[in-house]
N, C-alpha and C positions, 0 to 999 in steps of 0.2 A: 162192764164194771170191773174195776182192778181191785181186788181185797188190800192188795199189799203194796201200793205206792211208794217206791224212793224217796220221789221228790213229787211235791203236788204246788203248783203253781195258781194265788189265786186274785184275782181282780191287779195284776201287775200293767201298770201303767210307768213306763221310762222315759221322760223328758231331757231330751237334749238343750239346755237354755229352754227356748221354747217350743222347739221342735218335740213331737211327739213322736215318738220311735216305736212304742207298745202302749196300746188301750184295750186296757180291761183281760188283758189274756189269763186263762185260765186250762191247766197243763197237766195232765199226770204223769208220773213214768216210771212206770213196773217195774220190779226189782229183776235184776240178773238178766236180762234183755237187750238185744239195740234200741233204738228209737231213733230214726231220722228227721227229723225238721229239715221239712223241702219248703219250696217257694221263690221266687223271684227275685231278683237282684234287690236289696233295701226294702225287705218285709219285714225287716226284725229278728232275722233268726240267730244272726251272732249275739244281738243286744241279748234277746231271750237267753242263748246256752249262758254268756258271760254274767247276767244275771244270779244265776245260781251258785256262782262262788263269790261274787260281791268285787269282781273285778271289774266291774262300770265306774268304779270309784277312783280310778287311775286316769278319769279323762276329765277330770275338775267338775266344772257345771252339770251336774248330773241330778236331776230326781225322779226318785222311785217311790209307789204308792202300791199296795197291795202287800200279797206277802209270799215269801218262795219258802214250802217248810222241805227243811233234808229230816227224814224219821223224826217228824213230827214235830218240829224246831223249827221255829222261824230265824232264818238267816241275819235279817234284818234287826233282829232286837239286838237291843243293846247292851246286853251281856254273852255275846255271841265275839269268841276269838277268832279272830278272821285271819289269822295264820295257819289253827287249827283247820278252820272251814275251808281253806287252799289245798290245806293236806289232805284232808277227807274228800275233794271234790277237784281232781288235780283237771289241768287241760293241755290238751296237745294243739298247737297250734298249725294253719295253714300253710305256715312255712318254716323249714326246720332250721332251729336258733341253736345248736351246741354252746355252751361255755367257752372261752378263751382257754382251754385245760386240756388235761390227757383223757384219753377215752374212759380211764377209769375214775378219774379226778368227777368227771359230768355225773354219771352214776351215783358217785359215791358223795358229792355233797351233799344232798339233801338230808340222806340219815346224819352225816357231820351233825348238820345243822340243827338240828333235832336233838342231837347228844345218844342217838341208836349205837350200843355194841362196839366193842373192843375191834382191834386189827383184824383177827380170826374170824369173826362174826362181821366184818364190813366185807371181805373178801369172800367169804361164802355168800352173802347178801350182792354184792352186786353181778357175781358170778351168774345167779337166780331171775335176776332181775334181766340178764343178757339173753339168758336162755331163755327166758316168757317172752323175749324181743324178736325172737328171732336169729339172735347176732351174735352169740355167745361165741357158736363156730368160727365167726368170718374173723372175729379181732381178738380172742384169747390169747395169741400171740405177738399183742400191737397195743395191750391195754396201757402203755406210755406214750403213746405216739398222741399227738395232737389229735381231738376231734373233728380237729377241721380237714383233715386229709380223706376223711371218710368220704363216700359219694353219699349224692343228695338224698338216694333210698335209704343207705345206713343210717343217714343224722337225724334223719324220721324215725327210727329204728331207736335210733340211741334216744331221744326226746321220749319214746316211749317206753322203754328201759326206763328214763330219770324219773319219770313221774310214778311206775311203779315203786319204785324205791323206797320211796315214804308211806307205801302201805295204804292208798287211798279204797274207798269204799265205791266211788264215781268216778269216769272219765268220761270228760267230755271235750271230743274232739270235734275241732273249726276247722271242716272239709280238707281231714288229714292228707290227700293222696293227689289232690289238686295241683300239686307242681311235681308228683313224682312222673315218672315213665311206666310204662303198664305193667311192665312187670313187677316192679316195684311198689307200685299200688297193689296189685293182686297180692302181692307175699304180706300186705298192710291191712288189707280185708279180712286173708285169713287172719291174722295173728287178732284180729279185731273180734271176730265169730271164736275163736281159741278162749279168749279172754272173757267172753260174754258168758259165760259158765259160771266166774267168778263173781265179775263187774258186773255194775250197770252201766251202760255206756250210751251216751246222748251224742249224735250226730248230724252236725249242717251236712248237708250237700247239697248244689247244685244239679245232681247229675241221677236222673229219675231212676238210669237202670240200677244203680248203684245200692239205691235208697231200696230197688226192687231184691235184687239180688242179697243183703245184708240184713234189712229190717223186719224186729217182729213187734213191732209198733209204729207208726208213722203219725207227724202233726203236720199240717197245712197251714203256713203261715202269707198272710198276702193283705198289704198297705199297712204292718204293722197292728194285723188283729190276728186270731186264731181263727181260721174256717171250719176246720173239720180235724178228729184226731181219732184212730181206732184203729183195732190191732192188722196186721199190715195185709194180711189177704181179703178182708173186706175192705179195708182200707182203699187196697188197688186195683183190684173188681167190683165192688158195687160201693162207690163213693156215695154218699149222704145228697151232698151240697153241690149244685150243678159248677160252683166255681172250681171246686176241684176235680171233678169229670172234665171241664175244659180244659186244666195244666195238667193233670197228669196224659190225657192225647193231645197233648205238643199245641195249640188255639193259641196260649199265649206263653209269653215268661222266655 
């Protein structure tokens, strides 16, 4: 039982046209915590994370039934500002997108955009937000130079520098480490476990040990329903539902 839910997820059903991508799922997710969403390729785990900030809505034909509450709010209602709810519930994607801008231009747009603090206060702000990254060291003497000259580790790095930057309360990353190199990923995990002090962070992976090694909540998602969801050492030692005692020792997925 979770007293204190972030985000509670309930009777969510996502229709693609007619395709059905999520039936009936029903989700919690503890505040200040990981949580992994594992399962097999096209369970619904990205639809589920991207659910939660109402970015389904950028793929046209889309319907959603049920309701996703962030502290108590349903997302879905209709006096719910869904720029605000982006800020509040930012995502780090699978593959890192830099801005066409200078390493501090990426950073520092989003408080722009927002109207956050003078020059002094945007420059201590994304200074803060390099250092939560990780990356403050490697490019504080490069914050002009193009984002794109970064390697693939930094622009992961820097994507999650931007999304701190607007002060979200969630991150929810779409199997952030999946195109990086190991090392890279490792320096991604930690900065992930560093952050989870703060955040609440919701996590896809495909990658069990990962989910093992990271998570202290875990959901099982498979044919686009929810199996099984509990915090991550019963979770991954004594599974409930024989289907996930099957995918978490390798049987299928």
């Amino acid at each position: 039982m979770i007293d204190d839910p972030v985000i509670q997820v309930r009777d969510l059903s996502v229709y693609y046209g007619k395709v059905a991508a999520l039936r009936n799922v029903s989700v919690v997710v503890p505040r200040n915590m990981i949580t992994a969403v594992i399962g097999p390729s096209g369970c619904g785990k990205t639809t589920l994370l991207k659910s939660m900030n109402r970015l389904l809505e950028i793929y046209g034909d889309v319907k959603v039934t049920g309701e996703v509450l962030v502290d108590g709010v349903n997302v879905y209602g209709d006096d719910v500002e869904v720029t605000e709810l982006r800020r509040r519930v930012g995502l780090i994607t699978q593959t890192p997108n830099p801005l066409p801008m200078s390493i501090f231009d990426n950073v520092a747009y989003g408080p722009k955009i927002h109207g956050n603090g003078g020059k002094e206060e945007l420059h201590a702000l994304v200074e803060r937000c390099l250092q939560s990254a990780g990356l403050w060291g490697e490019v504080k003497d490069r914050l002009k130079e193009p984002a794109a000259n970064l390697s693939i580790g930094q622009q992961q790095r820097l994507n999650l520098a931007r999304v701190l930057s607007v002060e979200p309360e969630v991150l929810l990353c779409d199997e952030p480490t999946s195109s990086l190199d190991p090392i890279s990923a490792g320096r991604i995990e930690e900065l992930l476990r560093e952050l989870s002090v703060d955040y609440t962070i919701i996590m896809v992976t495909h990658t069990l040990r990962q989910a093992r090694r990271l998570s202290d909540y875990a959901v099982f998602m498979y044919l686009g329903e929810m199996v099984e969801q509990n915090y991550a050492e019963k979770f991954f030692n004594e599974p409930d539902d024989p289907k996930t005692r099957e995918y978490i020792e390798g049987l299928f997925g």
